[in-house]
C-alpha positions as CSV (number, residue, x, y, z in Angstrom):
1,X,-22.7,7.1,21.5
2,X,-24.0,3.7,22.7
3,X,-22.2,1.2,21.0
4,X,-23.4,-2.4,20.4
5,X,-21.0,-5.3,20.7
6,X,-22.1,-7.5,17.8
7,X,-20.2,-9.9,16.5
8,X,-19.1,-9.5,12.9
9,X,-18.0,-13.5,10.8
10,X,-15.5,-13.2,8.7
11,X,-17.9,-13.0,5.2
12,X,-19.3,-9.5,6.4
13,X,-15.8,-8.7,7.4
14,X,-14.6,-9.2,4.1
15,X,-17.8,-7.4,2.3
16,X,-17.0,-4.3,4.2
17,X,-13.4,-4.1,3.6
18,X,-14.3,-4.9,0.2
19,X,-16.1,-2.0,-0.3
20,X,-14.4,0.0,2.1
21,X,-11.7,-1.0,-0.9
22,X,-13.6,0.0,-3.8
23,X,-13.7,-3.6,-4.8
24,X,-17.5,-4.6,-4.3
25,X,-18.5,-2.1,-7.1
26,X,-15.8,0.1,-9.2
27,X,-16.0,3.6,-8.3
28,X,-15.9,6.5,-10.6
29,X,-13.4,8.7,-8.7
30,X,-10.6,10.0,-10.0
31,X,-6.7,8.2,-9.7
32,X,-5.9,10.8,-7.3
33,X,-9.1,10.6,-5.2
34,X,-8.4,7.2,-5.0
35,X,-4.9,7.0,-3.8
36,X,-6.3,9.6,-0.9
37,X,-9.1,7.6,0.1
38,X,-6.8,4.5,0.0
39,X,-4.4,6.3,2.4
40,X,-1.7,5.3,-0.7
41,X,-0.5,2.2,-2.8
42,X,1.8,0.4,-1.6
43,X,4.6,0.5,-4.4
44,X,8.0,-1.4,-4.5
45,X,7.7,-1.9,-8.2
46,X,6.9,0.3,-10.4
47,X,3.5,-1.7,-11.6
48,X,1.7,-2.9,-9.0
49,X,0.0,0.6,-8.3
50,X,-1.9,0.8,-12.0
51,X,-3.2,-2.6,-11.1
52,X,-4.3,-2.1,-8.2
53,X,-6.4,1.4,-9.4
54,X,-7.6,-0.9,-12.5
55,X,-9.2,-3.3,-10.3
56,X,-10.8,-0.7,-8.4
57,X,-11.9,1.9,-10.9
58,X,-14.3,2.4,-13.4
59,X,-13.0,4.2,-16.7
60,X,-9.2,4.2,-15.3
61,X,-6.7,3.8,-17.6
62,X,-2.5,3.9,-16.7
63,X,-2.3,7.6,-17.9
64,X,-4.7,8.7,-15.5
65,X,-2.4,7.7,-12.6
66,X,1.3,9.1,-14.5
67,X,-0.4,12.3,-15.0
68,X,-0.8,13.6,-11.9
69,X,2.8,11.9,-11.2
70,X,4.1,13.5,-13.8
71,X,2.5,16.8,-12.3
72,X,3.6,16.0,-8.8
73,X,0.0,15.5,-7.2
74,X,1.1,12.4,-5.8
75,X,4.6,10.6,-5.3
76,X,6.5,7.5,-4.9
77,X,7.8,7.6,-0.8
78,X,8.8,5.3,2.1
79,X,6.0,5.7,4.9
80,X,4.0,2.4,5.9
81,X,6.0,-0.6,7.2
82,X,9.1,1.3,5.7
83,X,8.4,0.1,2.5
84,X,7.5,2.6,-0.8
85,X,4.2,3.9,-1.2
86,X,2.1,5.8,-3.5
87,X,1.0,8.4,-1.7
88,X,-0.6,12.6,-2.4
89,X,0.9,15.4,-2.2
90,X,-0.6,16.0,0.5
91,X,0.3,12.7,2.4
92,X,3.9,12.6,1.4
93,X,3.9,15.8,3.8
94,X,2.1,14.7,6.6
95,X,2.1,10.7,6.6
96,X,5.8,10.7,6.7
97,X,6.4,12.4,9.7
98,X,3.6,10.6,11.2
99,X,5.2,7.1,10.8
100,X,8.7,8.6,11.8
101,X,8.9,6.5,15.3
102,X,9.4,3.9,12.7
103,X,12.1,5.2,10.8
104,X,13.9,6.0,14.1
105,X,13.7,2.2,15.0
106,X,14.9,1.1,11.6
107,X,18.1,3.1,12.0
108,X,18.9,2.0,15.6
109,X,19.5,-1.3,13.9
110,X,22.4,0.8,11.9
111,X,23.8,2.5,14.7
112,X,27.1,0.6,14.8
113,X,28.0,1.4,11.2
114,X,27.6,5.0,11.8
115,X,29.9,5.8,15.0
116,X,31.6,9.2,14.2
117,X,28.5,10.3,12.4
118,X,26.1,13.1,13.9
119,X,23.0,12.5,12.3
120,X,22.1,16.0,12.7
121,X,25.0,17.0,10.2
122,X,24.3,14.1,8.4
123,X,20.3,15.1,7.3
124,X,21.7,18.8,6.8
125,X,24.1,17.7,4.2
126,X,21.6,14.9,2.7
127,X,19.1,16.9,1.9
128,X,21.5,20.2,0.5
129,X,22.6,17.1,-1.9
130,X,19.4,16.4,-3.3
131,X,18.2,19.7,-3.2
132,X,20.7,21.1,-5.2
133,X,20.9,18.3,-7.8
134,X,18.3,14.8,-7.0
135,X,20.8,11.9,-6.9
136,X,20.6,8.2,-6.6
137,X,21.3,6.4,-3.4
138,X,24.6,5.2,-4.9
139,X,25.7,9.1,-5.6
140,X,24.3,10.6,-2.2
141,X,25.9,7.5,-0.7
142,X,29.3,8.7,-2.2
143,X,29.0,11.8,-1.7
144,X,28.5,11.0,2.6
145,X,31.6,8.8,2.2
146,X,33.8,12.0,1.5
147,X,32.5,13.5,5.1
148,X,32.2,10.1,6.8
149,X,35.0,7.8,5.2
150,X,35.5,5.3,8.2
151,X,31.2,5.0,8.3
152,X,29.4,1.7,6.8
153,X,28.6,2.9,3.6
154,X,24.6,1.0,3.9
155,X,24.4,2.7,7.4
156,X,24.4,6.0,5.4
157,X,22.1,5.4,2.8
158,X,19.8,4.1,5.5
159,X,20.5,7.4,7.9
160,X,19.6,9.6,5.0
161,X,16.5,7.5,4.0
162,X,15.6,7.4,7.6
163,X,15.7,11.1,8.8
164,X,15.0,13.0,5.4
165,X,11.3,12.2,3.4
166,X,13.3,11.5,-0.2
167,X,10.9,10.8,-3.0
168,X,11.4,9.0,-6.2
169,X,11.3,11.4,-8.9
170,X,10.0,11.0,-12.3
171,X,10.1,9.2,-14.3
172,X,10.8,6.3,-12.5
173,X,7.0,5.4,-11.7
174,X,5.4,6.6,-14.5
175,X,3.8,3.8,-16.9
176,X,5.9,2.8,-19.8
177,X,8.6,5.0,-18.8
178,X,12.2,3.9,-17.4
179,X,14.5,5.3,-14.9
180,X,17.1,5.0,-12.0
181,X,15.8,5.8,-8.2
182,X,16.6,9.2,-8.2
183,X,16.2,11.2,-4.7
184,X,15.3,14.8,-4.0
185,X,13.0,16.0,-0.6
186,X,9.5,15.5,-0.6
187,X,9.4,19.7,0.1
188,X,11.7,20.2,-2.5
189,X,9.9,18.1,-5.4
190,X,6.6,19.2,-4.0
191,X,7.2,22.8,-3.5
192,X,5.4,22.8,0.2
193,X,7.4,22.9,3.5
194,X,7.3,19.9,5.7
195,X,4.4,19.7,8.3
196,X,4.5,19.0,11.7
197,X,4.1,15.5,13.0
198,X,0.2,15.3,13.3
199,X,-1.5,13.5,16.5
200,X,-2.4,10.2,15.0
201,X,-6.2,10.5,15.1
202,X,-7.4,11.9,11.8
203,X,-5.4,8.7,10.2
204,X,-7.0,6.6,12.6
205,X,-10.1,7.7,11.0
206,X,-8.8,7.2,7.4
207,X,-8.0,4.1,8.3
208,X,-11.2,2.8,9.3
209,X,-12.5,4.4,6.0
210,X,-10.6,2.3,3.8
211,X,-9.6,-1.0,5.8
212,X,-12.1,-1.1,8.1
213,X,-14.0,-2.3,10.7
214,X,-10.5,-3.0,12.4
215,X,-8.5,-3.6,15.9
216,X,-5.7,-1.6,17.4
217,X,-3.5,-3.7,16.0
218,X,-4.8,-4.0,12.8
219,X,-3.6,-0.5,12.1
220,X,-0.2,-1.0,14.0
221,X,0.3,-3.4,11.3
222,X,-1.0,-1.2,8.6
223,X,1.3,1.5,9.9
224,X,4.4,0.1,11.2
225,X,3.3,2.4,14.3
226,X,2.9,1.2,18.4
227,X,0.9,2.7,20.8
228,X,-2.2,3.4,19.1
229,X,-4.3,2.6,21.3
230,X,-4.5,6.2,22.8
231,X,-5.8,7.6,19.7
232,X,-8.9,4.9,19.6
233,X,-10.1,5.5,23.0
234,X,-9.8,9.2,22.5
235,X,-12.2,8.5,19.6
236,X,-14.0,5.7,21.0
237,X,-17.3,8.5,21.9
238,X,-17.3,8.4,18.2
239,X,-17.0,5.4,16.7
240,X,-18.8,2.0,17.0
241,X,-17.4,-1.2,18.0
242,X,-18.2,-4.6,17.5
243,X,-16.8,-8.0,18.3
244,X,-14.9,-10.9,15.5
245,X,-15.2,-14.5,15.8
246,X,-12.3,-14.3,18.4
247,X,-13.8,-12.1,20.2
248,X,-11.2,-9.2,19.2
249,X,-12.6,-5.8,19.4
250,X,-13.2,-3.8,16.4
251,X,-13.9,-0.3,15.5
252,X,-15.5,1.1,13.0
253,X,-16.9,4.8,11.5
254,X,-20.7,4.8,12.2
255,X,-22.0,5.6,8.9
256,X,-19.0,3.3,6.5
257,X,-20.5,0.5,4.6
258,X,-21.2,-2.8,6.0
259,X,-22.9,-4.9,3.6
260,X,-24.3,-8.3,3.8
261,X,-22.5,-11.3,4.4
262,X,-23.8,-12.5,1.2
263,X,-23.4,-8.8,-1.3
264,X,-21.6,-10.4,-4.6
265,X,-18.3,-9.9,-5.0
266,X,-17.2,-9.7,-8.2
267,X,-13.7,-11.7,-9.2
268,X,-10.8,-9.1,-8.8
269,X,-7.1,-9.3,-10.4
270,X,-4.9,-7.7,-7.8
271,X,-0.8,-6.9,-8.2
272,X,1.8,-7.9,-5.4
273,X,1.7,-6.6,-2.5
274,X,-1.8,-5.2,-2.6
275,X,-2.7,-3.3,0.3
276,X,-5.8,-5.4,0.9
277,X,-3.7,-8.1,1.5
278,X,-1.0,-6.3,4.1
279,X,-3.2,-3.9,6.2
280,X,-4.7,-6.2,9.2
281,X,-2.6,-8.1,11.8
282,X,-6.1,-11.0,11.3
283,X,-5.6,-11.5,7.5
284,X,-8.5,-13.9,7.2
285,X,-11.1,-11.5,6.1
286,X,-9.3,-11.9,3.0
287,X,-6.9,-14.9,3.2
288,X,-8.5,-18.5,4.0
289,X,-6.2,-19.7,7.1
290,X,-5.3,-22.7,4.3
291,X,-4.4,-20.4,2.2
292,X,-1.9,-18.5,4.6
293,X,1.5,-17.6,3.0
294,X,0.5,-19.2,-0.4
295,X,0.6,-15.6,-2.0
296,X,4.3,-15.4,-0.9
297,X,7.5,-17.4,-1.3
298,X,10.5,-16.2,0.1
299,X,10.5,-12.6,-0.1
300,X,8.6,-12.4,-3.4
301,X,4.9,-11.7,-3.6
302,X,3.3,-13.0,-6.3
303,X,0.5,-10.9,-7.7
304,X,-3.2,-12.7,-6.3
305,X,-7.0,-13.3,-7.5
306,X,-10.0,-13.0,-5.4
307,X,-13.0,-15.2,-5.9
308,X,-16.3,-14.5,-3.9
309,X,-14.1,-11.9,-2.2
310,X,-11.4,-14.0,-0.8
311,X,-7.8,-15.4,-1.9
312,X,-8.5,-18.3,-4.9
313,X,-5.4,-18.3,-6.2
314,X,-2.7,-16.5,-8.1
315,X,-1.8,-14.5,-11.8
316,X,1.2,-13.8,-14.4
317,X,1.6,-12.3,-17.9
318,X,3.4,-15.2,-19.6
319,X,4.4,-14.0,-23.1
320,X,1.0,-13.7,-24.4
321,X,-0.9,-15.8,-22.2
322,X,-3.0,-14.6,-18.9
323,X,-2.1,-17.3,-16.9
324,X,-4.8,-17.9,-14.0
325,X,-3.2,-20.6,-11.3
326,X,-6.7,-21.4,-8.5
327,X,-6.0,-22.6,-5.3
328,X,-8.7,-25.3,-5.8
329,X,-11.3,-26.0,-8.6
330,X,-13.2,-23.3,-10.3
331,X,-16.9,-24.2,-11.5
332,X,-17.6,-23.3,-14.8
333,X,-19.3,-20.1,-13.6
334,X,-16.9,-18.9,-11.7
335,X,-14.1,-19.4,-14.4
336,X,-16.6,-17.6,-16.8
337,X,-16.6,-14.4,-14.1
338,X,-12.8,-15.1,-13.7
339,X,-12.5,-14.8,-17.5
340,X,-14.5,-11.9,-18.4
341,X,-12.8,-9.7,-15.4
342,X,-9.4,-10.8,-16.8
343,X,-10.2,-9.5,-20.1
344,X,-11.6,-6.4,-19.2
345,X,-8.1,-6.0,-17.4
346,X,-6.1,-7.1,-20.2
347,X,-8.1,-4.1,-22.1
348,X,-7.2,-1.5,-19.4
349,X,-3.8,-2.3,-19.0
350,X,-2.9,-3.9,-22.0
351,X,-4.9,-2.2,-25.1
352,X,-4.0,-3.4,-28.4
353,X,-1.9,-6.2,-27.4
354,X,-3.4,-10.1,-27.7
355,X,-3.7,-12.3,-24.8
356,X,-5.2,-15.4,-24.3
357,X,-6.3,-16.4,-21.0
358,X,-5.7,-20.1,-20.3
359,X,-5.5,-22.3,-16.4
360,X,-2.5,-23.2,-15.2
361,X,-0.9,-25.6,-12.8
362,X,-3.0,-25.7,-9.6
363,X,-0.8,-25.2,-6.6
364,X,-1.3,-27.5,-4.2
C-alpha cells in the first residue's frame, strides 16, 4: 500500500484518539464490548473503571459493568505497565502472557531476596494454593514462608505475582460491593487453559484501534513491552503512516477514524489513571506541555476533565458537592457544557443522591 507521509498537528491527533476512545460521540456498545475494544481499563482502584465506561457510553449504568464481573466475562489483572487492569475473559488469557517479558524484568529487581528459591517450584506451589482455596497476598505469602523461610517475604509475593496470571476475584471490583484482594489463576477463575504467548501483531493492531494513529514507542509505553518495532514493519504493507509536528512517524489502520482538526469535542469527566491519559510516550495529543504533570502529585493521580478535547483541569466528590478545579478560565459556555456533562454523570453514577456542582480553587 502506498503510504503518504502527511503530517498530522496535534488537534487532529487528539480528534482521532478521541474517537478512537469513544469520547467524540458516546457509543452504544455494550460494557464488555467496550473493555475489548479498549484493550482494558486500567484499574488500581476499584472506581476508576465505571467512570471511565460512563464517559464513554451511552445508556451505561455501574451494573452493566459488575454483571459481567460478577459472571466472570471480564476480570481485574496485572498486564500493562504491571499495574491492574480491566481486562476480558478473553484477554486475561492471552494479554498476560503477551506482556510477560515485563513481569520477568520486574522480578530481576527481586532476585536477591529470593536466593534458595527455584521459581519453578515456587509457581507450582503458588498456583496449587490459590487453586485449591483463592487467598490474599498476605496468606499465599505465608503460606511460601513455610517452604522458603530464610526468603524476603515481598520477593515472594512479587515471584508469585510475576510468574502466575492471579486475578482479583469477586467481589472486590464490583460497584458498591467490598472486599479483600483475594487471588486465584486467571485459568482457574475463568475455567479456560492458559494460551500460548501470541506474536505481538494482532495487539499491535488493537492498539492502533483504540489509541491510535501512534509510534513504536507509543505502544511500548502503552505496554510496558521493548522491541516492537518488528511487529510494525511486519505490518507496515498494511497500515498507513504519517508524520507529527516532530517529525515522529506514526501508524495508523487505513480505514480508523480521523476526524477534523476542528470535530467538537464534547467536555468529558474522566477517573485517575485513565488510559487516555497513560497510553502514548508524546502525551500532548491530550495534555498541553503547560499542563504536564498537573494531573499528578507524587504518586497520586487525581481524576481529570477534558475541555475541547484536551486536559482543562481536574474533579472530586466533596460531600455533596461536584467540585470542578480548571486549569485556566472557563467562558460561560464552556462552564455551561462543563455543567451539563457533570450532571448527566452525577445521574449515571450517582442516581438519587443530590449534588451540587460548584468551581473551585484554580490551580495555578
Amino acid at each position: 500500500m502506498t503510504t503518504t507521509k502527511q503530517v498530522l498537528g496535534t488537534r487532529a491527533l487528539n480528534r482521532a484518539t478521541l474517537a478512537r476512545q469513544l469520547l467524540l460521540r458516546r457509543s452504544p456498545m455494550s460494557a464488555e464490548d467496550a473493555v475489548g475494544h479498549l484493550v482494558g481499563l486500567q484499574a488500581q482502584n476499584v472506581k476508576p473503571p465505571y467512570y471511565a465506561l460512563a464517559a464513554r457510553l451511552d445508556g451505561f449504568t455501574p451494573e452493566a459493568l459488575s454483571r459481567p464481573m460478577a459472571g466472570r466475562a471480564v476480570a481485574r489483572i496485572v498486564t500493562l505497565r504491571s499495574t491492574i487492569h480491566t481486562h476480558t475473559a478473553r484477554d486475561c488469557l492471552t494479554l498476560r502472557p503477551l506482556v510477560q517479558p515485563a513481569r520477568d524484568r520486574e522480578l530481576n529487581q527481586f532476585r536477591k531476596g529470593l536466593t534458595g528459591v527455584g521459581l519453578d517450584r515456587l509457581a507450582a506451589l503458588a498456583r496449587e494454593l490459590v487453586e485449591a482455596e483463592p487467598r490474599t497476598m498476605k496468606q499465599l505469602r505465608e503460606a511460601l514462608l513455610k517452604e522458603w523461610p530464610d526468603a524476603d517475604p515481598r520477593s515472594l509475593s512479587v515471584a508469585a505475582r510475576c510468574t502466575l496470571p492471579l486475578v482479583q476475584i469477586t467481589p472486590r471490583g464490583l460497584w458498591g460491593r467490598s472486599g479483600q484482594v483475594t487471588l486465584t489463576t486467571a485459568e482457574h477463575w475463568l475455567g479456560e487453559p492458559a494460551e500460548p504467548a501470541p506474536v505481538p501483531d494482532a495487539t499491535v493492531l488493537r492498539y492502533l484501534a483504540a489509541f491510535g494513529p501512534a509510534s513504536v514507542k507509543d505502544m511500548q509505553t502503552w505496554a510496558g513491552l521493548t522491541r516492537l518495532r518488528e511487529a510494525f514493519e511486519r505490518l507496515r504493507p498494511d497500515l498507513v503512516t504519517f508524520r507529527d509536528e516532530t517529525g515522529t512517524e506514526l501508524f495508523d489502520l487505513p480505514d480508523a477514524p480521523r476526524p477534523g482538526p476542528d470535530t467538537p469535542a464534547p467536555p468529558r469527566f474522566l477517573p485517575e489513571f485513565d488510559n487516555l491519559l497513560l497510553s502514548h510516550a508524546d502525551r500532548t495529543r491530550v495534555v498541553p506541555p503547560e499542563y504536564r504533570g498537573r494531573h499528578w502529585q507524587g504518586n497520586t493521580a487525581h481524576r481529570t476533565l477534558l475541555v475541547d478535547g484536551f486536559l482543562a483541569g481536574l474533579w472530586r466528590l466533596d460531600e455533596h458537592a461536584l467540585v470542578v478545579e480548571p486549569f485556566g478560565r472557563l467562558d460561560g459556555r464552556r462552564w455551561d457544557e462543563v455543567v451539563a456533562e457533570g450532571e448527566r454523570m452525577l445521574r449515571v453514577m450517582h442516581p438519587g443522591t443530590a449534588y451540587d456542582i460548584r468551581l473551585g480553587t484554580v490551580r495555578g
